[in-house]
C-alpha positions in Angstrom: -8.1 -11.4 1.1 -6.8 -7.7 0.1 -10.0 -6.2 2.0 -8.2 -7.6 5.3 -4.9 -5.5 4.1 -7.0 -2.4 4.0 -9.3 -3.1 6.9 -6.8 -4.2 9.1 -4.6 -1.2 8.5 -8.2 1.0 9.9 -8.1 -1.2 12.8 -4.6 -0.8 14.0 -4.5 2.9 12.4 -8.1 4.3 12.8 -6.0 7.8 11.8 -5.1 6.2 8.1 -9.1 5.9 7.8 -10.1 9.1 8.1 -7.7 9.9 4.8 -10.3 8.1 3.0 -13.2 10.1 2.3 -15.2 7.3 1.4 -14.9 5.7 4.8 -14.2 8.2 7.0 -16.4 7.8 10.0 -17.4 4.2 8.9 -17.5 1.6 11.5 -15.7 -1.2 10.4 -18.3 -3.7 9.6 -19.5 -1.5 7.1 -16.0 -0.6 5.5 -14.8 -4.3 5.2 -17.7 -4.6 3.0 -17.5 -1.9 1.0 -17.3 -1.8 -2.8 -14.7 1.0 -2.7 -12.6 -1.0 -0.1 -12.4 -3.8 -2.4 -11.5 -1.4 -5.5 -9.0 0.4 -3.6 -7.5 -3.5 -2.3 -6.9 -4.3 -6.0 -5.4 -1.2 -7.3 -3.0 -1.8 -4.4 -2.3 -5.4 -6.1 -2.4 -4.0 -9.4 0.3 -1.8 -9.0 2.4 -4.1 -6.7 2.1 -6.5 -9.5 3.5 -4.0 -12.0 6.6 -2.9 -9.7 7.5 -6.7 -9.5 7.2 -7.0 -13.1 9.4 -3.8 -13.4 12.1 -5.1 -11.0 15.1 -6.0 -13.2 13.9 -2.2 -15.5 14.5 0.5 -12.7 14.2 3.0 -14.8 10.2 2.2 -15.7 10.1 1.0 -12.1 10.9 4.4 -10.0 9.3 6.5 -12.0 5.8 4.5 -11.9 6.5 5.0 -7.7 6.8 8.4 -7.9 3.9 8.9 -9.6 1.7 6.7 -7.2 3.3 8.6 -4.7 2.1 12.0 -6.1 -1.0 10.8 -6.5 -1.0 9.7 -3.1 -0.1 13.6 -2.0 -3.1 14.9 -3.5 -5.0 12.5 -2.3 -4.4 13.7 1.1 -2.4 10.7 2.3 0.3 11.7 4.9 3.8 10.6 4.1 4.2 8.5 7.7 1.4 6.7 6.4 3.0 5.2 3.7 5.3 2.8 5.4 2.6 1.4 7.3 1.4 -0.7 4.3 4.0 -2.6 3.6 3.6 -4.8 7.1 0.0 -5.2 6.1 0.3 -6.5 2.8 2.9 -9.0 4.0 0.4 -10.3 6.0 -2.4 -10.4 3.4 0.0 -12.5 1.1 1.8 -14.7 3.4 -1.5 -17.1 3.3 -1.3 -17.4 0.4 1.6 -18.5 -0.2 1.9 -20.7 2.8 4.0 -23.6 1.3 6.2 -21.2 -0.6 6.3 -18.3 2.5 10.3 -19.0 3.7 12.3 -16.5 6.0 13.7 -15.5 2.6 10.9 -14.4 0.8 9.5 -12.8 3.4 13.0 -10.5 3.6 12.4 -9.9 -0.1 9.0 -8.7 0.6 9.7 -6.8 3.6 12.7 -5.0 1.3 10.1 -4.5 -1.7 7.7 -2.6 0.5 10.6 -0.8 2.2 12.3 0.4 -0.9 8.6 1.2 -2.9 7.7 3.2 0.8 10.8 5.4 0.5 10.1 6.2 -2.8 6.6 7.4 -2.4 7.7 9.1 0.4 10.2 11.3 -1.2 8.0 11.6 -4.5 5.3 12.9 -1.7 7.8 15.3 -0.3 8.9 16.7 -3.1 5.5 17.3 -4.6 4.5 19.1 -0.9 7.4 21.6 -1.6 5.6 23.0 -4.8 
């Protein structure tokens, strides 16, 4: 299910790839099944999971983004990339949740990715000025 977040992000971003060294130059039959595909799709859960659990404790929560967005920068990520996520892994998700998925959970959602996407960002910026 979380490969399709990743793999679809390729497909619709073929730029975002090529910031992954492990699939750079892949085609895409060959990425979707890749083991680091699926180990990247569940770190991407994992630490979603912990920001939701951190919600109501901002103060464990923001650091733990800026850190993921540091990371991110010396990964080589590009900071325009980051918000481009957050639309994929709402649709990853929303079959999941099908009976659940309402207009207003998929606002809260949309505002969790938003609000985790500008944090990376400006963690990513910030580390780029050093």
């Amino acid at each position: 299910l979380f490969n399709c977040l990743l793999a679809r992000l390729f497909e619709t971003h073929p730029d975002v790839q090529e910031v992954f060294t492990p699939f750079r130059g892949l085609p895409m039959e060959e990425v979707q099944q890749s083991k680091e595909l699926r180990s990247h799709a569940l770190r991407v859960m994992g630490f979603v999971e912990k920001a939701v659990r951190r919600l109501d404790q901002p103060e464990k929560l923001v650091p733990l983004i800026q850190e993921c967005g540091r990371n991110h920068c010396h990964y080589g990520a590009q900071v325009q990339h980051i918000e481009l996520v957050g639309p994929q892994f709402l649709q990853a998700i929303k079959p999941a949740l099908e009976d659940q998925w309402t207009e207003e959970v998929e606002v809260a959602w949309g505002l969790l990715m938003m609000n985790i996407a500008y944090v990376m960002k400006t963690a990513m910026k910030k580390e780029m000025m050093k």
